[in-house]
Each structure stands twice: as C-alpha cells, then as structure tokens.
N, C-alpha and C positions, 0 to 999 in steps of 0.2 A: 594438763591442769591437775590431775590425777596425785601426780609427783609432788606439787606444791603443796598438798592438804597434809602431805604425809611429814612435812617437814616441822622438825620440834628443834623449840631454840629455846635455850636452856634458860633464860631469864623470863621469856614466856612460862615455862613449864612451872618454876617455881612461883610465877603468881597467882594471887586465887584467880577462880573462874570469871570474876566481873573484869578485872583485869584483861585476863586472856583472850574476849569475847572485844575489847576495847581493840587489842594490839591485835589483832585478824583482821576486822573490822578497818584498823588503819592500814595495813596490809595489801589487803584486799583493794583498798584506793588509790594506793600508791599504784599498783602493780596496772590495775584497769587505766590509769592516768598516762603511766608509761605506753602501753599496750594503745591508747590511741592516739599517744605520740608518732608510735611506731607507724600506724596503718597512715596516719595522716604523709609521713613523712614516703611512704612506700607508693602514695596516692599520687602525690607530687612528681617522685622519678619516674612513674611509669605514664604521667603527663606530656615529660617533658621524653620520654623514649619516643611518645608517638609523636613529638612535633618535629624531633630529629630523624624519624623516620619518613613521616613526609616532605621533610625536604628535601632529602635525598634521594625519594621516589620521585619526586618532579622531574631530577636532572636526569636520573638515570633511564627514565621513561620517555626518555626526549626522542622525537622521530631517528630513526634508521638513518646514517650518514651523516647525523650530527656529530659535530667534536667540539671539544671546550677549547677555545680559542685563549683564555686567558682568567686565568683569576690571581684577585688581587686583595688587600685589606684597603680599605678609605675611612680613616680615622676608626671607629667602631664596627663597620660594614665589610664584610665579607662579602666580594662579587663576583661571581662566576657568568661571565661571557662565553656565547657560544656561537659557531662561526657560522649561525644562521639571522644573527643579529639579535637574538631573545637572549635574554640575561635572567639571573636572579640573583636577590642580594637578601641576608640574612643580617639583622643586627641586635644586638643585646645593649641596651644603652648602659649611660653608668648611672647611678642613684640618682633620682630626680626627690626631689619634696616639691608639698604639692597643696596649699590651704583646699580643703573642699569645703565652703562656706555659701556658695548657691543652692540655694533650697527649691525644688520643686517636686510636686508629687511626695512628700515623706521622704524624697533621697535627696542628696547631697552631692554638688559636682564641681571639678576646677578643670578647667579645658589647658592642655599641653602641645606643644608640638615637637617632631621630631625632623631633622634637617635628613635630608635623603642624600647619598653621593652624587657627584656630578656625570654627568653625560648621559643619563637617560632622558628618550628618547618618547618614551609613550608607556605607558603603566596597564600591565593589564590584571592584575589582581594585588591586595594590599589585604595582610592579616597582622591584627596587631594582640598579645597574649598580655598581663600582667600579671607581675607575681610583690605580693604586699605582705612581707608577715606580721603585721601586726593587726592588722582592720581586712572583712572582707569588701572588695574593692570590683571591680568591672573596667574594662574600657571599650569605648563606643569610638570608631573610628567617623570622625566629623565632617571630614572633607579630604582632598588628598590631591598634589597635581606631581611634577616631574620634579618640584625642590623640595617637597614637605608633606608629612602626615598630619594634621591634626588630630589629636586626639581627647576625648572627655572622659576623665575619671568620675567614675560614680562610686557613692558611698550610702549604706547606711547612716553614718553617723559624721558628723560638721568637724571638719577641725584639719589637723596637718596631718598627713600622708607621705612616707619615705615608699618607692615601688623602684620598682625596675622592669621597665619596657623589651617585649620579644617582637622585634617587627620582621615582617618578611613579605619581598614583595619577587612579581615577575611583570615581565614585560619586555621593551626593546630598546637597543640602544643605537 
C-alpha cells in the first residue's frame, strides 16, 4: 500500500488541494471496492476447493479392496459406483429461478426440488450448497428419498431468485 501513496498523476498534481483531497478520496473507494471484490471472490474459490476436496476424500478413503466399478454422467450427475455397491453422485444443476414470497420469521422462502439419477438404492448422506450472486440466500434440505431432494431456499428479502444448486449425495446402489 506503501507504493500507492507514492503515486502522482499529473492531472491530480495540477489541481488545487480541495481537488486532490476529492480524487484520493475517490481513489481510495475505488481501489477498497475492488480489494473486496477480490477477497470475496478468493472466499468463494477456496469454498468451493474444499467441497471439491471432500468429495474426493470420500472416494479415495473408501475401505482397503474397494474399486470403482463404474462411473458414469446422468443428465447433470456425475456417478461413481463402487464394486462394493456404495455409490456417490455429485451434481451442479443448471439455473433455477425461484419466487421466494413465503414469509415466515422475517425471512423469506420457495421450496425446490431436485430429481436424483435413477438406480439408487438407499441414501445415506445428502448435502446440498447454493451459490446466488445477486441476494444472500441459504438452502435447507427439506426431505429427500431415492428419486428426489427437496429443497427450501431462504432469503432475506421477497421476490425472485436466479441460484444454482451443488448437491451431493452417498449411499448404495
């Protein structure tokens, strides 16, 4: 930051002092505005490092004499099968919109669901992530069986909602 105080721009230089005190000042805003663009955005990749990290610790943690039997894509879903009959499937939906117009408690919610791929078996863990850039948002996983996640989006604030769903579940097939 040091570097940046030291820096003179010649249409700065030539204005008087109220001026110059003005164009720092704006400077100064720009550069902090940028600066927590940045962290936010640096916040976000090292969110999603660790979601990608644990999913991959799942499989690679799987008991001694497991092997992957088969992986596949089903529609959105990434599934990895293993020749112990436990599976795990990862998915990134595509843009959902979403009225959140139910009010209760001061927040605001629209319940969603997500279709699961076919042939499982039994479910033993379901994690669902959201990412919304425009509103901060939440999702609460509502119920869940072998064809579907429900999901409820919470909001601060009433109105429509563009997100995109990170689900990920395990279990058997």
């Amino acid at each position: 930051m040091r570097a940046l105080s030291n820096v003179s721009l010649p249409h700065v230089a030539q204005a008087n002092e109220h001026n110059r005190a003005s164009a720092e000042r704006s400077n100064e805003s720009r550069l902090n505005q940028n600066f927590r663009i940045i962290q936010g955005t640096i916040a976000e990749m090292e969110l999603e490092q660790d979601n990608i990290k644990s999913r991959l610790d799942s499989i690679e943690n799987a008991p001694v004499g497991t092997e992957i039997d088969s992986v596949f894509d089903s529609v959105n879903w990434r599934v990895v099968k293993m020749n112990t009959g436990d599976m795990f499937a990862t998915e990134k939906t595509d843009t959902i919109i979403l009225n959140t117009s139910t009010a209760s408690g001061g927040m605001f919610y629209g319940d969603t669901s997500v279709m699961l791929p076919e042939g499982i078996a039994e479910i033993a863990t379901v994690q669902v992530t959201v990412e919304c850039d425009s509103d901060p948002v939440f999702a609460v996983i509502k119920n869940y069986n072998t064809s579907a996640v429900d999901v409820r989006i919470v909001s601060t604030t009433s109105g429509i909602h563009t997100f995109i769903l990170y689900v990920t579940i395990t279990g058997k097939v």
